[in-house]
C-alpha positions in Angstrom: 22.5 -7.5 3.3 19.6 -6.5 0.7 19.1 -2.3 1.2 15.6 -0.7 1.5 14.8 2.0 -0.6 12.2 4.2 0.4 11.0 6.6 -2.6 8.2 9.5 -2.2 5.5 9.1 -5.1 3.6 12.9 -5.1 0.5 11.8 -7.5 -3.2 12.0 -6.9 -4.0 13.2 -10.7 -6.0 9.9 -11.0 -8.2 10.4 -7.8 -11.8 10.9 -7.9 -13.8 12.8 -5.2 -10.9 14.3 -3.7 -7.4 15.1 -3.8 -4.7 15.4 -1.5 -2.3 12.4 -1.2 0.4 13.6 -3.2 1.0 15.9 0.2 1.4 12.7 2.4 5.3 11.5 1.5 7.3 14.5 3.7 3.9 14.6 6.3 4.3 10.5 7.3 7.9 11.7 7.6 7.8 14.5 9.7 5.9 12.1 12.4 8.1 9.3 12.2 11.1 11.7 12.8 9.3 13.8 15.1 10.7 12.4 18.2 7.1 11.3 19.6 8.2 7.5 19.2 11.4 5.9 18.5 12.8 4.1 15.7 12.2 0.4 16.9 9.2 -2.0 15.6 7.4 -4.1 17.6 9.5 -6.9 16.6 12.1 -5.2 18.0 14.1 -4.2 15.0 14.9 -0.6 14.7 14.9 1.0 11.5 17.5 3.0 12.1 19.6 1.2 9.8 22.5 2.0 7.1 20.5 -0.8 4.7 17.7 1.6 5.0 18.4 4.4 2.0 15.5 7.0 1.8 15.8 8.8 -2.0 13.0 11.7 -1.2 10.0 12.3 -2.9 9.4 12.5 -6.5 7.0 15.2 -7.8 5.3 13.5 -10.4 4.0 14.9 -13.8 4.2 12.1 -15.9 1.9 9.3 -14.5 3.9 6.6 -16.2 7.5 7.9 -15.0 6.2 5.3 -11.6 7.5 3.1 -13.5 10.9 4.3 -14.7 11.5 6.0 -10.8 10.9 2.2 -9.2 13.2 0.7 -12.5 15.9 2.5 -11.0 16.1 1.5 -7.5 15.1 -2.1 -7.6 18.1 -1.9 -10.2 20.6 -1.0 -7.4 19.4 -4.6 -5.6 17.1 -2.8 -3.2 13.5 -3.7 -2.3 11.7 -1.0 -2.6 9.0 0.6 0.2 7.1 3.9 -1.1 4.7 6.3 0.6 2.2 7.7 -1.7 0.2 9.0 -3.1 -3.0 7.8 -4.6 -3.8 4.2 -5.1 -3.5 4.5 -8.9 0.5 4.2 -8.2 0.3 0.9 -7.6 0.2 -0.5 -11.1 3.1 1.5 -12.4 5.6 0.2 -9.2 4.1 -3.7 -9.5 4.8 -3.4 -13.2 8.4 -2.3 -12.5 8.7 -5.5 -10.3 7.2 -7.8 -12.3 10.8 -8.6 -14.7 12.6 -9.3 -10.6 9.8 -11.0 -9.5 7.7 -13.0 -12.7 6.1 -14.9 -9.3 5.1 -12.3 -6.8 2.0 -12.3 -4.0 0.0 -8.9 -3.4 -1.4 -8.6 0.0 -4.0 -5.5 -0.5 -5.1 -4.2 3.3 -7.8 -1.8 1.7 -11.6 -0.5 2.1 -11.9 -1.0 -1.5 -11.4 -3.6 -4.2 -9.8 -1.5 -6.5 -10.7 -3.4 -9.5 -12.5 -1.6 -11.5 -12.0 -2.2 -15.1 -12.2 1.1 -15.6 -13.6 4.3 -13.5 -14.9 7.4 -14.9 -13.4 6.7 -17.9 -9.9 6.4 -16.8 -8.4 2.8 -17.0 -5.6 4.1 -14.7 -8.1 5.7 -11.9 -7.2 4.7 -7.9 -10.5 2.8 -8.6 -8.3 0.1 -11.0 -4.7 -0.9 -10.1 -5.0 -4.6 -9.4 -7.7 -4.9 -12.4 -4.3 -3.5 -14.8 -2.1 -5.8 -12.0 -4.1 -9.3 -12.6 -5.2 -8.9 -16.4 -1.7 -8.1 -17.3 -0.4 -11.5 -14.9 2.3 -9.6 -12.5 0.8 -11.4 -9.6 0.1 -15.0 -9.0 -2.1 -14.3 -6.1 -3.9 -11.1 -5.0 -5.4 -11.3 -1.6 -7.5 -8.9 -0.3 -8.4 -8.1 3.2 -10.9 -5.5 4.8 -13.0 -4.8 1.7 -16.2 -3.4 2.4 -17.3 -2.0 -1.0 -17.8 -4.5 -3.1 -20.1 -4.3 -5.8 -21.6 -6.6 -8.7 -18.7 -5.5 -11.1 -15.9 -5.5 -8.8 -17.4 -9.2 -7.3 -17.1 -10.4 -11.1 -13.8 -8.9 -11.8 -12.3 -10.6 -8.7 -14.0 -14.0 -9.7 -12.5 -13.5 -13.2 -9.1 -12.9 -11.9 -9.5 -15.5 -9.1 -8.4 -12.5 -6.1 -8.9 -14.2 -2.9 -11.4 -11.5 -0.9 -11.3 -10.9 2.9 -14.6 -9.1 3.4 -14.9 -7.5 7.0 -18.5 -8.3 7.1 -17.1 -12.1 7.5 -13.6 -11.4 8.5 -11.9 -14.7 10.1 -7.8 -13.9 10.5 -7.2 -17.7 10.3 -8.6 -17.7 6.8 -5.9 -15.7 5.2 -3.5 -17.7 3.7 0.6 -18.3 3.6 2.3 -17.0 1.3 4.7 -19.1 -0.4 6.2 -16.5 -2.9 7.8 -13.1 -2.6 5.3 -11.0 -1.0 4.7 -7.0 -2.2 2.3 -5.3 0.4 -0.2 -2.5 -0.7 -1.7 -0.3 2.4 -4.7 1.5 1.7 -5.0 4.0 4.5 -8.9 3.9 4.5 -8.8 0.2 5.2 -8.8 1.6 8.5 -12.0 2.5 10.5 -12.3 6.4 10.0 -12.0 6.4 13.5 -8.1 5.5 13.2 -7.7 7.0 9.9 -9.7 10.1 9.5 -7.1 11.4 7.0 -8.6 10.0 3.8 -10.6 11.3 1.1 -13.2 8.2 1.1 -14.4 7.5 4.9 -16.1 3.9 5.1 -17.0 2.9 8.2 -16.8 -0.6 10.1 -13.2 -0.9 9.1 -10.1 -2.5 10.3 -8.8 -1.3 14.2 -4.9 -0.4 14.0 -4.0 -3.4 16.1 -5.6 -5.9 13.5 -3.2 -4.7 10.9 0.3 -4.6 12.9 -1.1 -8.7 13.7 -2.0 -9.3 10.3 1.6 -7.5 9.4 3.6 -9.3 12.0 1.9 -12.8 11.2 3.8 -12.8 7.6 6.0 -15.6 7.0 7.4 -14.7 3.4 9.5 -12.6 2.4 8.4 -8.9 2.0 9.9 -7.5 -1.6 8.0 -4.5 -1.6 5.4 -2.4 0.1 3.6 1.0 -0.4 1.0 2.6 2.2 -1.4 5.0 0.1 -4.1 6.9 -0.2 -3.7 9.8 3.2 -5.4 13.0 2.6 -3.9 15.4 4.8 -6.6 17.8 4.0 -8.7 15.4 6.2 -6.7 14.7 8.8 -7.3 15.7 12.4 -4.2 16.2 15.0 -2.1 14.4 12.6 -3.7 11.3 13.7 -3.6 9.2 10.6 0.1 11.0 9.6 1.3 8.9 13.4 -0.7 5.9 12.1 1.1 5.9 8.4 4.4 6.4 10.3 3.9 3.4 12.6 2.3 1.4 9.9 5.6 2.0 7.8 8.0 1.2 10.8 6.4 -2.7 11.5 6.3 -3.1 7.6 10.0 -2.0 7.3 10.7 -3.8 10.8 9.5 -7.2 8.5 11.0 -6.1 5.6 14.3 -6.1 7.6 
């Protein structure tokens, strides 16, 4: 059986407003270990499992050493499954994947587009993963879902680099598509309503409810090659709330991975 890696990404250098997620990795840990809720998913799986393999958490001073870190444990045949961090992360891990997988699907669960082509002048910001992601051609099909930021530039960007957009202001489940090729999920903590998620440095409300995501998770019908969850700000948190949420957001993704 294929093993899971699970690898700790400690960035938030390329965060703007706030920082904070590089302190998430051991935190969505601690609550999935804590002995509040066991180790099965919804689907029943538990991911308790010897083909589960956690590495730890990388402190990370060199933004492009992503990269190299991910390299290394999709080369011992694992998929990989990483808790971040800030959203920036993203590129470097998909770019890491793209040799394994030259056809790969992106499902992006987020508040935010993410496509700048570049943000306060940094072309590697949390503001432009999937712009680096689609212009350099690792995905065949980026589909967002929960976006409820998007401007003129971002609406161009997407049409350029045909991104399929789920906005929550029109937000129809049946809509989303299958997915026909491996599938690499990217969970934005803030695609959550603040009111789920209050850890996170950008707060936009009239989000996504914590049951809408475990469906959307559990509806998959591809195989899952990868996944990160991103983006919590412990320094916002309240009662851990959005650690709990991370942890069980991370147990039905590995659940599906598995």
């Amino acid at each position: 059986m294929t093993k899971i890696c699970i690898q700790g990404i400690k960035y938030d250098k390329k965060s703007s407003y706030q920082k904070g997620p590089r302190l998430a990795p051991p935190l969505i840990r601690e609550a999935l270990h804590s002995g509040s809720l066991n180790l099965f998913s919804e689907n029943g799986i538990s991911i308790e499992s010897s083909t589960i393999v956690d590495k730890g958490d990388f402190e990370i001073e060199d933004y492009f050493s992503i990269e190299e870190i991910t390299k290394k444990h999709l080369n011992s045949n694992a998929k990989i499954f990483t808790l971040g961090g800030d959203h920036s992360i993203t590129y470097p891990i998909i770019k890491a994947h793209h040799k394994k997988f030259p056809k790969l699907d992106i499902l992006h669960i987020d508040a935010h587009a993410d496509l700048y082509n570049n943000y306060e002048g940094d072309i590697y910001s949390h503001a432009c993963p999937f712009a680096r992601i689609m212009e350099n051609g690792f995905a065949t099909r980026l589909v967002q879902v929960g976006i409820r930021t998007l401007n003129p530039h971002q609406a161009e960007q997407a049409e350029k680099y045909k991104v399929e957009i789920h906005q929550m202001k029109d937000l129809d489940f049946s809509t989303i598509p299958k997915f026909k090729n491996p599938l690499y999920i990217s969970l934005d903590m803030d695609a959550f309503d603040p009111a789920f998620a209050p850890g996170v440095s950008h707060h936009e409300p009239g989000g996504l409810t914590s049951r809408q995501v475990i469906d959307l998770i559990h509806s998959i019908d591809a195989e899952i090659i990868g996944a990160d969850i991103v983006e919590y700000n412990p320094n916002r948190d309240f009662q851990n709330m959005t650690a709990f949420l991370a942890a069980k957001m991370m147990k039905e993704i590995l659940g599906k991975m598995l």
